[in-house]
N, C-alpha and C positions, 0 to 999 in steps of 0.2 A: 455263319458270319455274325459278329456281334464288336461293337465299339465299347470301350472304355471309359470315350467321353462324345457320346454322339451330337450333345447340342452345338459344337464342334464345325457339324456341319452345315449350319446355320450360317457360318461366314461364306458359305459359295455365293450367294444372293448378294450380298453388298459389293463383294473383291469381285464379281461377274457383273456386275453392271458398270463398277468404274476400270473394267476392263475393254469392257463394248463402247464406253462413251472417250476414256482417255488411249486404251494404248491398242486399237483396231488398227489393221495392217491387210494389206488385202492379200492371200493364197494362204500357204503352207505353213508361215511362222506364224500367225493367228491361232490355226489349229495347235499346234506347239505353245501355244501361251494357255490357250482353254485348257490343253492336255496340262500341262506345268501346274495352272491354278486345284486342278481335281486331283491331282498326286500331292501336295503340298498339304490339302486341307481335308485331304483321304487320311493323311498320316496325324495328321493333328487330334484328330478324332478316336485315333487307336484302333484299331480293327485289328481283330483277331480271329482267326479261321480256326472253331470248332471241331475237335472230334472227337470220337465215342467212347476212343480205344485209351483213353489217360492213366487207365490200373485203377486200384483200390487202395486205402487206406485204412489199413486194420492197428488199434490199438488196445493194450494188451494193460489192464487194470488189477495189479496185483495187492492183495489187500497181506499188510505184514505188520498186524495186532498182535496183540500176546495171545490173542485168542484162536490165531492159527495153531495146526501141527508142526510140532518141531522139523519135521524135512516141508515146512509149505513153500519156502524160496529154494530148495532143486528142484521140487514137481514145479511150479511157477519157470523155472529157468528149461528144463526140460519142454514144456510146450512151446515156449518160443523160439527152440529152437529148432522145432517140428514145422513153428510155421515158418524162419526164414528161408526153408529150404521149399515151400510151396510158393514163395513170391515169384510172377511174371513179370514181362517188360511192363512198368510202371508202375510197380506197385509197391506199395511201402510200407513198415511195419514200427512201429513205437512202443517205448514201456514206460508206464508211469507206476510208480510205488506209494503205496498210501498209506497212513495210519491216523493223526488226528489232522496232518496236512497230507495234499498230493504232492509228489516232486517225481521231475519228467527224470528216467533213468536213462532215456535213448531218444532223442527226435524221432520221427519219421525217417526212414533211410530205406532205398532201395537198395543197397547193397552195405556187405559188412555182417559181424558177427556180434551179437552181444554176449558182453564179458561178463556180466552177471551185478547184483545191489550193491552199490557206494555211497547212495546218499542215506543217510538216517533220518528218521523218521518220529516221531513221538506214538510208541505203541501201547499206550494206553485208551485208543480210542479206534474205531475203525470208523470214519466219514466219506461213506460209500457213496454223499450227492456232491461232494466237493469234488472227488478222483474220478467223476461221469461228467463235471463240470469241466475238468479240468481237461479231458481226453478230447471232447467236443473243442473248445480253445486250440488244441493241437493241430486238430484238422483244421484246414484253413476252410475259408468260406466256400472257395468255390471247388472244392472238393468233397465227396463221400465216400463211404466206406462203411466200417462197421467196430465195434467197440467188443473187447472177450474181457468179462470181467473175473478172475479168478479169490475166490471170499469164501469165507464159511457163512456169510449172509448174515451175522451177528453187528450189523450196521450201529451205527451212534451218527447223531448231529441229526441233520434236516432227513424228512422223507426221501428217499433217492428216488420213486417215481415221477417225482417234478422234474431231477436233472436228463430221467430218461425219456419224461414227455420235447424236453428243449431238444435233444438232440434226434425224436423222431420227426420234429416238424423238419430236420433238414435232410433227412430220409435214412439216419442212420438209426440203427436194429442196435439191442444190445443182447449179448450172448452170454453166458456163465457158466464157467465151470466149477461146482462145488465142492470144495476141498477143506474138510473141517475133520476137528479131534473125533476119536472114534465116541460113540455113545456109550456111558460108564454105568456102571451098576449102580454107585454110591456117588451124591453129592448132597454133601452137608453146605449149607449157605447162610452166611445169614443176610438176611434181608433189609432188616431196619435195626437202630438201636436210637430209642425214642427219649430224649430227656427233656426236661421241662426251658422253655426260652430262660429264662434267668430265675435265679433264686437270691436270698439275701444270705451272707454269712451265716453259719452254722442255724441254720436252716433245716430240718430232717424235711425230705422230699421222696418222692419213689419214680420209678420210672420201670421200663422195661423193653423187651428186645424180641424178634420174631427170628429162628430161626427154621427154614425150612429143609426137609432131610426128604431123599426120594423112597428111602426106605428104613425101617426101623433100625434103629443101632444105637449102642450105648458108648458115649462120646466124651469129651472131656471138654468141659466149659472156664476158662478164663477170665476176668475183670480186672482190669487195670484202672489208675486213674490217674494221671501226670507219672506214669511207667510203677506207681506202687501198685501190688496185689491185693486185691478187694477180698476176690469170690475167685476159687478153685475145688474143681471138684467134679465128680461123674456126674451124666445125666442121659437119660432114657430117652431118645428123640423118635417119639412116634411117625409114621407119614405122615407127609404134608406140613403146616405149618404149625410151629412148637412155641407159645409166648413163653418167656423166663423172667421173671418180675426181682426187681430187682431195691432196694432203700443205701442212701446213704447223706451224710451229711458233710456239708464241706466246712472247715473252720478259717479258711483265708478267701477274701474277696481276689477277682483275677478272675481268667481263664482256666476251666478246668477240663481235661479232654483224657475221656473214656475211651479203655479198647476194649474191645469182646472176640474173645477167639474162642472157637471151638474146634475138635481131633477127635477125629475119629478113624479107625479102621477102614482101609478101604476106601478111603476118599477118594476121589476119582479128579476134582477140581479144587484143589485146595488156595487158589487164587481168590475164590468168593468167600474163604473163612475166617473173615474177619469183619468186624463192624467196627464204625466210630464215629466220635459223636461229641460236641463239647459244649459247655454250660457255662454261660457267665455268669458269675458269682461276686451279684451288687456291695455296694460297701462306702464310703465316702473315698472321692478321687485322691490317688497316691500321686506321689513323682520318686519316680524311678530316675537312680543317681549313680552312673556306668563310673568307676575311679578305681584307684590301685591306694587305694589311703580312706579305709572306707572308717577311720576315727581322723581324717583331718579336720582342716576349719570350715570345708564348705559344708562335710556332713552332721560337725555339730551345727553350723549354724541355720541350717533348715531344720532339725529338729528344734533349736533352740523355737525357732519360730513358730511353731506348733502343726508344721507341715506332716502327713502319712510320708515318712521317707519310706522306700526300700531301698537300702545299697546294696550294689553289685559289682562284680570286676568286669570289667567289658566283656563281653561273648557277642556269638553272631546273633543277633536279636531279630525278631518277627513278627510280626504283628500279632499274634495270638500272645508273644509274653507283654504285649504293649497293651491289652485290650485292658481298659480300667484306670488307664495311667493319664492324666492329665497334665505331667510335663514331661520330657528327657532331658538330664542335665548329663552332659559329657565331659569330665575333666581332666584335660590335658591325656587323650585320649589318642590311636592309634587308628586311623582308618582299616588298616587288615587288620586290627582285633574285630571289629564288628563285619566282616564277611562282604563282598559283594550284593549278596542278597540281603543282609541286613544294611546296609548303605540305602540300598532299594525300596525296602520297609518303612524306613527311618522316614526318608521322603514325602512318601503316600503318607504315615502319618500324621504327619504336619499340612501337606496341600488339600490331600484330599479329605482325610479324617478329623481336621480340626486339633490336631494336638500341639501339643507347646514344645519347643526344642533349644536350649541354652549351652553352648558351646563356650569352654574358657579356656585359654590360650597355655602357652608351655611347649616346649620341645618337639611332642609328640603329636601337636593341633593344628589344625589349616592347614598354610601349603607344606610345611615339614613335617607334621601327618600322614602326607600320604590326601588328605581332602580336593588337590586340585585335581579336576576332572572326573570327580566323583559325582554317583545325584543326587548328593548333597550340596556339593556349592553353590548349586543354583536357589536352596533355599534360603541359603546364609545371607545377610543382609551387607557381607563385602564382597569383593572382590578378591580373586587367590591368584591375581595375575600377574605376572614378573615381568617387574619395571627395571631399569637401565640403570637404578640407586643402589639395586638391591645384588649388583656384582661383585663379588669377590674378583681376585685374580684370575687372570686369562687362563684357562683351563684345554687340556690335551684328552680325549676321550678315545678308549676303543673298543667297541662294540663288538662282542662274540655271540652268532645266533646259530641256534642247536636249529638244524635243519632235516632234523631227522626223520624219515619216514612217520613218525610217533604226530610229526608237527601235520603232517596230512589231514589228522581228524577232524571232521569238522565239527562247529559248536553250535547251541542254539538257531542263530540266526542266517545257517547256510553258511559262513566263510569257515576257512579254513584256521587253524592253532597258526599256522604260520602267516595268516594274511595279518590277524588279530594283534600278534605277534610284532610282525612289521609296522601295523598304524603305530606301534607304543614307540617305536623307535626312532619312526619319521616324527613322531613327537616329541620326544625326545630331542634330537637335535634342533628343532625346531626353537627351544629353549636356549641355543649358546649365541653368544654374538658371535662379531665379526673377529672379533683377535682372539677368540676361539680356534682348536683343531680336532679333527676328529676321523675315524676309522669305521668301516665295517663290514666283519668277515662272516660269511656261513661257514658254519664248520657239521660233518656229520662224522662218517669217515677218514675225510679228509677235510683243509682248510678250502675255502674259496673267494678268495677277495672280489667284495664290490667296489670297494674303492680303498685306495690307503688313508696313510696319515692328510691328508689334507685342509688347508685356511678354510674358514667356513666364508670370509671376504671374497672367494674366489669361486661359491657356489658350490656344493654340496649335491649329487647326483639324487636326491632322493626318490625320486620315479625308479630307480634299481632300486632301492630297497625296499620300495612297496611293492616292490613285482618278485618276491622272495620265493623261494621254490621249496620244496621238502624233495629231500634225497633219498637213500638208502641208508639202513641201519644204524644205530646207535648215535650219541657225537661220544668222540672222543675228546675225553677233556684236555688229556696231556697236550694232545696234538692243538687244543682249540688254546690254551696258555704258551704255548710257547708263539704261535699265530700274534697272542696278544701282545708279548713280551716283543715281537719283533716290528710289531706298527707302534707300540706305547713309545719306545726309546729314540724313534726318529725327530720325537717333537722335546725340544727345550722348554716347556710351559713350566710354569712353577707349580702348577696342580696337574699331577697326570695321574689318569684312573684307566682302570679295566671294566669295563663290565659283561659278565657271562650270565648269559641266559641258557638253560638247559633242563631237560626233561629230568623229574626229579625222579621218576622212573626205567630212566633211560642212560642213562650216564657212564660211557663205557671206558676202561683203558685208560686211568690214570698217568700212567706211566711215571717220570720225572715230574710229577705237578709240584711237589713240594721244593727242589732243587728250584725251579722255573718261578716259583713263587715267591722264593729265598731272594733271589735275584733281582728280582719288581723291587721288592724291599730293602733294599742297598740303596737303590736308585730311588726312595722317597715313592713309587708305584702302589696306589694302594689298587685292590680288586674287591668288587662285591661281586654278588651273585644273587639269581633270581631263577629259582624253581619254580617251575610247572607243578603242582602237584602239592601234595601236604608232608609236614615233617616225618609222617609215619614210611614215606616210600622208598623203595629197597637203595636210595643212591643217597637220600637225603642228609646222610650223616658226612660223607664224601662233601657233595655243596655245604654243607655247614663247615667244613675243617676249612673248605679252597678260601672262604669268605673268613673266616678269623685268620687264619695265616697272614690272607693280605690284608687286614686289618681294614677291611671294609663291612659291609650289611648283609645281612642274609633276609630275603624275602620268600615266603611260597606264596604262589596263586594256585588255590585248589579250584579258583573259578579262571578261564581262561579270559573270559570278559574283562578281569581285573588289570588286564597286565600292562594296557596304555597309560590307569591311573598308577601303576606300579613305577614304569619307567619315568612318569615324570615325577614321582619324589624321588628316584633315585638321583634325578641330571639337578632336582632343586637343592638337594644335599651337597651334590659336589659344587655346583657352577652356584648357586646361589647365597644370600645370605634373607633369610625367610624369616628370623628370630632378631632383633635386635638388645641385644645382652648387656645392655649399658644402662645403670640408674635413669629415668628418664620421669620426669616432672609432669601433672597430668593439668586442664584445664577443666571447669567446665562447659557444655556445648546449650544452645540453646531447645533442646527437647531431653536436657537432664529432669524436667518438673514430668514427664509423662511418670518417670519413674517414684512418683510420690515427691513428699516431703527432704528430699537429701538435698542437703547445703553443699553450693558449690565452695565455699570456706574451708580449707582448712586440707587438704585434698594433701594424699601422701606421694610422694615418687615409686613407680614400681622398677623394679629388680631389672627386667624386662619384659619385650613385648611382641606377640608376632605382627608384623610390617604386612596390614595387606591394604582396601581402598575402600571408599563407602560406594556403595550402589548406588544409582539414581533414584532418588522418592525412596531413601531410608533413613531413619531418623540416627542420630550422635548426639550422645549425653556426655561422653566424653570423651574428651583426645588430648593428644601428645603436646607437649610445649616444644620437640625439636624439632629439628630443619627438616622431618617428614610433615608435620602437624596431622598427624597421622588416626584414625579412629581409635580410641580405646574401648569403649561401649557404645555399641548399636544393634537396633532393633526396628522391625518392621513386619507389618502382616506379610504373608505366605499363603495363598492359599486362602484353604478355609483355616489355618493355624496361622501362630505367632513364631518368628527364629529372634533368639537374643543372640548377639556373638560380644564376649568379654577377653579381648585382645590377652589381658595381662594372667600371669601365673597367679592360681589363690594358693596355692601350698605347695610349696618346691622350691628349688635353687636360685630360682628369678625371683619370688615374690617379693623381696626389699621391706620397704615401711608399710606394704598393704598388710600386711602379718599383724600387726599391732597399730593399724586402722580402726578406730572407733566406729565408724560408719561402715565395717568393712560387712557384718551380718546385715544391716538393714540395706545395703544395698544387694549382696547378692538375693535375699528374700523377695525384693521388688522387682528384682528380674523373674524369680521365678515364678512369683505370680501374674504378673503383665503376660509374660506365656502363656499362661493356665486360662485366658480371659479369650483364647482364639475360638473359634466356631459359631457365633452368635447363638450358642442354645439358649432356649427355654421349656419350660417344663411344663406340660398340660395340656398345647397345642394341638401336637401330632402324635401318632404312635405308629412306630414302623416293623414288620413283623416278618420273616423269613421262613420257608419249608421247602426244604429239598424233595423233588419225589423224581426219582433214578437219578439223572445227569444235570434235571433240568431245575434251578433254582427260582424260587417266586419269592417274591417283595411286594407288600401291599405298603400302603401310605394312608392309614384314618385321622381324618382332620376332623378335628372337634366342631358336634354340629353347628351351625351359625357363626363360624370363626369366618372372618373376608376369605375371597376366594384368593390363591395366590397369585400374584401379579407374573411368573415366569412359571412354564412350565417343571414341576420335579424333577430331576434325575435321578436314576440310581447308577453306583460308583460300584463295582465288585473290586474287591482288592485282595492278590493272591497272600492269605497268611505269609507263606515263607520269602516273600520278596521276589521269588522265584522269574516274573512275568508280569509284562508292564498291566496298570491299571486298566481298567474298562467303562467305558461310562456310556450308560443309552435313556434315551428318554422315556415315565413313563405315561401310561395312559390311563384316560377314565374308565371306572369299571360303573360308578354309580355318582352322586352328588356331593360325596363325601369318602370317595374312596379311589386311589390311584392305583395301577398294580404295573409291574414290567416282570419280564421270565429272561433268565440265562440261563444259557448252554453251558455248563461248566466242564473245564480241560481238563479232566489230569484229578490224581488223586491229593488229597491234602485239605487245609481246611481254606474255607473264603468269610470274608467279614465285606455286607453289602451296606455300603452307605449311602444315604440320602441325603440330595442337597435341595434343599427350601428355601429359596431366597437367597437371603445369606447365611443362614442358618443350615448346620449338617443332623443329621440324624443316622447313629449307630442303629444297626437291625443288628440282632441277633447273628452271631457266626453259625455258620452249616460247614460239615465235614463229607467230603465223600471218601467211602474207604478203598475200592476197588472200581474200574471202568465198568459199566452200564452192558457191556458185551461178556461177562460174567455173571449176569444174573443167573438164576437157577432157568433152567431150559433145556430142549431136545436138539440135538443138530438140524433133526430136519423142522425146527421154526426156521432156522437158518436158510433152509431151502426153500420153504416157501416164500418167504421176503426175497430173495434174487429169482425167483420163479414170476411172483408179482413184477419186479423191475424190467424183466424182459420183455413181459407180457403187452409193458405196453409200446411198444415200439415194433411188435414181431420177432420179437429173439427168440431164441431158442437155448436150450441145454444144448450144450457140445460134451459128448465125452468122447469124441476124435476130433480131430484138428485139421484132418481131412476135408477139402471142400470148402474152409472161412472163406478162402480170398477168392474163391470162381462165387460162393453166395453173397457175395459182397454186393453192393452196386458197384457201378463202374464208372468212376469219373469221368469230366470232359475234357478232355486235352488240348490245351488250346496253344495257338502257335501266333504270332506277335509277327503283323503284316506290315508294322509301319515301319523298322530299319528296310525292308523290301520295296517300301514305295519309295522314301527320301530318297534310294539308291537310284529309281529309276526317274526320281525329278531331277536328280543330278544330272542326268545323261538328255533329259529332254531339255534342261534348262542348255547345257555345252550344244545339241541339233539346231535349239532354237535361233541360236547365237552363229553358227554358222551358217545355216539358211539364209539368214538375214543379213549377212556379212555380201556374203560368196554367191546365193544363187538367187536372189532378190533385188528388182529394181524398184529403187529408191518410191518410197508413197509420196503423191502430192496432194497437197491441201488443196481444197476446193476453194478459188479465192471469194470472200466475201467483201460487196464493193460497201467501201464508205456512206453513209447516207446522202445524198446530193452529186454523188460521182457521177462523172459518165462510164459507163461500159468502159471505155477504153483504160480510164484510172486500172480497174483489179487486174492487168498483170501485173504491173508495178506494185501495188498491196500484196501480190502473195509472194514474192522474195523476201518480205521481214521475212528473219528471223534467220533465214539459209545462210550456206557459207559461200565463197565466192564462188567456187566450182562449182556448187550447184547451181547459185543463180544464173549462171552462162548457159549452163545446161537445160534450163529450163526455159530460156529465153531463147535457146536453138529450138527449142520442140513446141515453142508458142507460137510462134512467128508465124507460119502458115494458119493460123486461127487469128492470128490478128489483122493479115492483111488482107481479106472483106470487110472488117470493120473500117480500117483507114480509109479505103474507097468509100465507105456509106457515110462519115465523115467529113471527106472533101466534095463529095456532093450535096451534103447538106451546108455545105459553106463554114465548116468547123476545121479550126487548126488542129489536127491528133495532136496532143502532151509530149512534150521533147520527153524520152527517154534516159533516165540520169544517165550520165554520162561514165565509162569504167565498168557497170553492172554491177561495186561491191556491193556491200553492206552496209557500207556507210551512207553512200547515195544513194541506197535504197530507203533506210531511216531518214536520210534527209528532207527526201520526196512526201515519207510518210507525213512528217513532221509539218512540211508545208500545205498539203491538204487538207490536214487539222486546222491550222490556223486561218484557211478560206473558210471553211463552217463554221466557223467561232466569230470569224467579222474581223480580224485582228489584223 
């Protein structure tokens, strides 16, 4: 026996005494009240009846790295299915999958069969303390069992004998069965590829590389540098480890990033043959200038200034092409030209890294861009949010979602393509007003309406659209336009659109699209389209024709992440008006002087301008003269960076009288140096130093002797080169009086650039590359073994290599069974006895009367009728009588009149009696 909440019982003492003092009864219903009170507060308390026999809890730890054998999820799938046929009554078995996360494949479940891996994993890493962490969380508290961990033992992240000490304090064992690639005769690796932290432009340097071979063979050696060919050629690798020295010199400052492969015969792991390694290459700060007009006016006019330009056409950028760059200027720019991950990038640059970011307006900028809901609007010093001014015509929408099995996959962050999918679209509508209409079908197969044409005045189901499903096979496009062609034509709006989302790899069954298309386009119908996927895939020319026919937009998202910021330029395009295309007259604002010397005198009308809002606490130099008065130029710190946003067009269709603006170079220059002025560096201070050694990254921090101590603890910031995965930031610590150091775990292969923040000051380390996972290094399978040999050891596991016997070696839980619906039930039934008893087979209790102070004896019968009803008091005054009348004789021989009797025997002259006795003692 055992309670849940036994302090519980604590309340018998208080409720048991004001039961003995208020509600005492004399016989059978008394006992029936005590009984009542201890079922009542038996139950309160939770009891629960204990037993032995509860089963076991066996979870089943599959580790599914690259570093597995290609069959290690059917051997993995095959034992678990050895053990759900050994489960008894209570026992239950679970699967978690792991690679650089754990994710639970199956609960716990006494019954059922498992269908084998669904969720994905990141298998560049195997974190054997996270998926032992993870399996203990499974189990609940008050159950045990036992954990089978199946691994080649080629671990990465934390020691796993910590996770296996946590779950032997609660008496689970961990077991292992090892299942690794066979041991090869040949593995060529390299190891390191060592280059110097930074050098200065064309600089000759040397550097060098260790590759180790398990046996001799003559190989073939690689060097690359930004993908050109260095060094190619044979080479003799003796055993063990081989250094290869290597000189080069670089002639442009930037990032410069080294590969080294070597081939050999026979290689047995050719996942370890490569190395990489990248070198910042110092030089005076550039700004990098993303445009489609790389001889327009904003690119002379930075050079004119005597700025390092680089110009480039937009691409998906990353921090490694950013390292060295001191602003981004984007003009009139496309948010899917620079990539999800470079959106990503772009970000971290500015907040975390301290860099400069100058956005100027045009067709293709902010919200008609493609910018709202990116992670970049949050640096931009507007707002990209659509206001009630900025409506066009009442607009008719019909949504077509590929629902196709394809949409099942899941993405990074655990949802699914079609959950992802759905947010963009409940976003999406979430943009139309009220004299709005709007549609939306899944189609895979077949069509399936969630809801028709419908007012958006009248409430919009969107809870169905987020609850979006993936079906079977392909979508058919023919079937998902005609679907559209028949919700579009129900609505009279003056703007009616199509919009089809679908797998740009997936796209089946044309059929009539073009006929069905024909037909939108009589009826003023325009359609766009929005690919999953990149222009290269096998349907994508199909979605390019469907979207030019109907004379709408073609989008791909080759990142599925993208596609909520996708859907909302598509509903800003149709339902909004984002750009304001009319001459429009500028002012200037009262923090135009931050921007230097420019006269607010004389100021030109621009062409047009995008229409967005000023942020709170961001600075306007200048804005609009019409009925928006709207921001033209603003700026504001971000971060450890600077964001300019410059609303108007500098070269293109819009740009008006800014074109032949005298002040039109000195002020874009002012913008782009107020940028360049983010991160509070200084020079001489600090020095911040980076080294990879396997997974694990270290950052020291030496501050110059006798410099103040810093008033805020350091951080450092890891930031993934490709945008790929959000920032990291951890605090670091003292190594000595003048030196800070922190270490990370680094994810996944690619380069990282770790920044330090001082104050208010950032500090670039050096970028580090990892080329290959940490569970690739040169090694035996059986290290593999002995590391899950270690893990088990310390809990009492054991090697299984039968499966025979887990769940009888298991411990065996306590089974416990829930006492208190049992008791309420049976207070229920004491409380209805008690009630009866007292009714039915119980005479009535009498008060003992207590007399008034100065009474005579004879006063308290008349005092203990308060309170009774009249029946009683008769009845009580019938069963006194014979006790009163010795008193009246002892009475009238003491020469005393007995007390007249109220008269009636109610209530009332009983209270009246009382009432007069009172006011004798009183004197009244």
């Amino acid at each position: 026996m055992s309670f849940s909440l036994p302090q519980a019982l604590v309340l018998l003492v208080p409720l048991g005494l004001f039961l003995w003092k208020r509600g005492a009864r004399p016989g059978l219903p008394m006992l029936l009240r005590w009984g009542l009170l201890v079922l009542a507060v038996g139950a309160l308390a939770g009891p629960e009846l204990v037993l032995r026999d509860g089963g076991s809890d066996v979870v089943v730890v599959v580790d599914r790295s690259r570093s597995m054998p290609l069959d290690a999820d059917r051997v993995a799938l095959e034992l678990v299915k050895l053990l759900e046929g050994q489960r008894r009554p209570g026992d239950r078995l679970g699967v978690i999958a792991f690679g650089r996360e754990a994710r639970v494949e199956q609960p716990l479940s006494a019954a059922g069969s498992f269908g084998g891996f669904s969720r994905q994993v990141d298998a560049d890493a195997s974190d054997l303390a996270a998926a032992l962490d993870a399996a203990g969380a499974l189990i609940p508290p008050e159950r045990t069992g036992r954990v089978l961990v199946v691994s080649d033992g080629r671990a990465t992240g934390a020691d796993a004998r910590g996770a296996a000490r946590r779950l032997a304090a609660r008496g689970i064992a961990v077991d292992f069965r090892h299942v690794a690639r066979e041991e090869v005769p040949l593995d060529l690796a390299v190891v390191s590829l060592d280059v110097p932290s930074s050098v200065t432009a064309r600089e000759p340097f040397q550097f060098s590389a260790v590759v180790v071979a398990s046996g001799a063979v003559t190989g073939t050696v690689r060097l690359e540098r930004n993908g050109e060919l260095l060094v190619k050629g044979p080479y003799e690798f003796r055993p063990g480890p081989n250094v290869l020295p290597f000189r080069d010199l670089v002639e442009k400052e930037g990032l410069a990033s080294y590969r080294l492969a070597v081939e050999a015969p026979g290689d047995g792991v050719v996942e370890n043959d490569e190395g990489r390694a990248v070198l910042r290459v110092e030089g005076p700060a550039r700004v990098l200038l993303l445009t489609r007009q790389p001889k327009g006016t904003l690119a002379q006019a930075l050079e004119a200034a005597g700025m390092r330009l680089e110009v480039r056409e937009p691409f998906p950028v990353s921090l490694d092409a950013l390292d060295g760059v001191a602003a981004v200027v984007l003009e009139n720019v496309d948010a899917n030209s620079l990539g999800e991950p470079g959106l990503n990038a772009l970000a971290s640059y500015v907040e975390q890294a301290g860099g400069g970011l100058v956005m100027t307006g045009g067709t293709d900028s902010f919200g008609q861009g493609g910018y709202r809901r990116s992670p970049l609007e949050a640096v931009l010093p507007v707002s990209l949010e659509l206001r009630e001014e900025q409506r066009r015509t009442a607009v008719a929408m019909s949504v077509l979602m590929d629902c196709s099995c394809s949409m099942g996959a899941t993405v990074p962050d655990g949802r699914t393509k079609m959950e992802v999918a759905a947010e963009g679209v409940v976003g999406a509508l979430t943009l139309l007003n009220e004299k709005d209409e709007a549609s939306v079908d899944m189609v895979d197969t077949d069509s399936h309406e969630i809801f028709s044409m419908s007012p958006v005045s009248e409430g919009l189901p969107l809870n169905e659209v987020a609850r979006g499903f993936s079906g079977g096979g392909g979508i058919y496009v023919g079937e998902a336009l005609r679907q559209g062609k028949k919700q579009i034509l129900q609505s009279e709006k003056a703007t009616r659109h199509v919009l089809l989302f679908s797998d740009a790899a997936d796209s089946e069954e044309p059929d009539d699209y073009k006929a069905t298309i024909a037909a939108l386009r009589r009826e003023n119908v325009t359609v766009s389209v929005i690919g999953l996927g990149t222009p290269a895939d096998s349907d994508a020319k199909l979605l390019q024709e469907v979207a030019s026919l109907g004379g709408g937009r073609i989008y791909f998202a080759q990142d599925a992440m993208s596609l909520p910021r996708i859907f909302s330029q598509e509903t800003i395009t149709v339902a909004r008006s984002a750009f304001v295309d009319v001459p429009t007259s500028m002012e200037g604002a009262p923090d135009l002087s931050l921007l230097g010397k420019l006269s607010p005198q004389g100021l030109p009308q621009a062409g047009g301008y995008n229409l967005t809002y000023l942020k709170p606490r961001a600075n306007v130099a200048l804005r609009t003269l019409d009925e928006n008065a709207a921001p033209l130029l603003a700026m504001w710190p971000r971060g450890a960076g600077r964001s300019v946003a410059f609303m108007a067009e500098v070269d293109g269709q819009f740009s008006g009288e800014l074109r032949q603006w005298s002040g039109l170079r000195a002020a874009l220059e002012s913008m782009v140096r107020w940028s360049m002025e983010g991160g509070g560096k200084s020079e001489g201070e600090a020095v911040a130093r980076a080294e990879r050694q396997g997974n694990v990254l270290r950052v020291t921090l030496d501050l110059s002797p006798g410099a103040p101590m810093p008033t805020a603890l350091p951080t450092l910031v890891v930031l993934p080169g490709d945008g790929s995965s959000t920032p990291v930031e951890l605090p670091m610590r003292w190594e000595d009086e003048d030196r800070l150091a922190a270490e990370y775990t680094l994810h996944g292969r690619g380069t990282w650039h770790p920044v330090v923040k001082l104050g208010n000051r950032v500090l670039r380390a050096p970028p580090v590359a990892l080329p290959y996972a940490p569970e690739f290094e040169p090694g035996s399978p059986k290290e593999g073994k002995v590391v899950l040999t270690a893990v088990a050891a310390v809990g009492g596991g054991v090697e299984r290599l039968s499966m025979v016997g887990l769940f009888a070696d298991a411990p065996t839980s306590e089974g416990r069974v829930a006492l208190a619906p049992w008791l309420v039930g049976f207070a229920v039934l004491v409380l209805l006895a008690e009630v009866v008893v007292r009714r039915f087979f119980s005479a009535p209790r009498l008060r003992k009367p207590v007399p008034a102070k100065g009474a005579r004896p004879s006063e308290a019968p008349a005092m203990a009728t308060v309170g009774a009803t009249s029946t009683a008091s008769s009845s009580v005054r019938s069963r006194e009588e014979p006790r009163e009348a010795p008193q009246a004789r002892q009475d009238a021989e003491a020469g005393e009149k007995p007390p007249e009797k109220p008269a009636g025997g109610s209530v009332d002259s009983a209270l009246e009696a009382a009432r007069a006795r009172s006011r004798k003692r009183l004197g009244r």
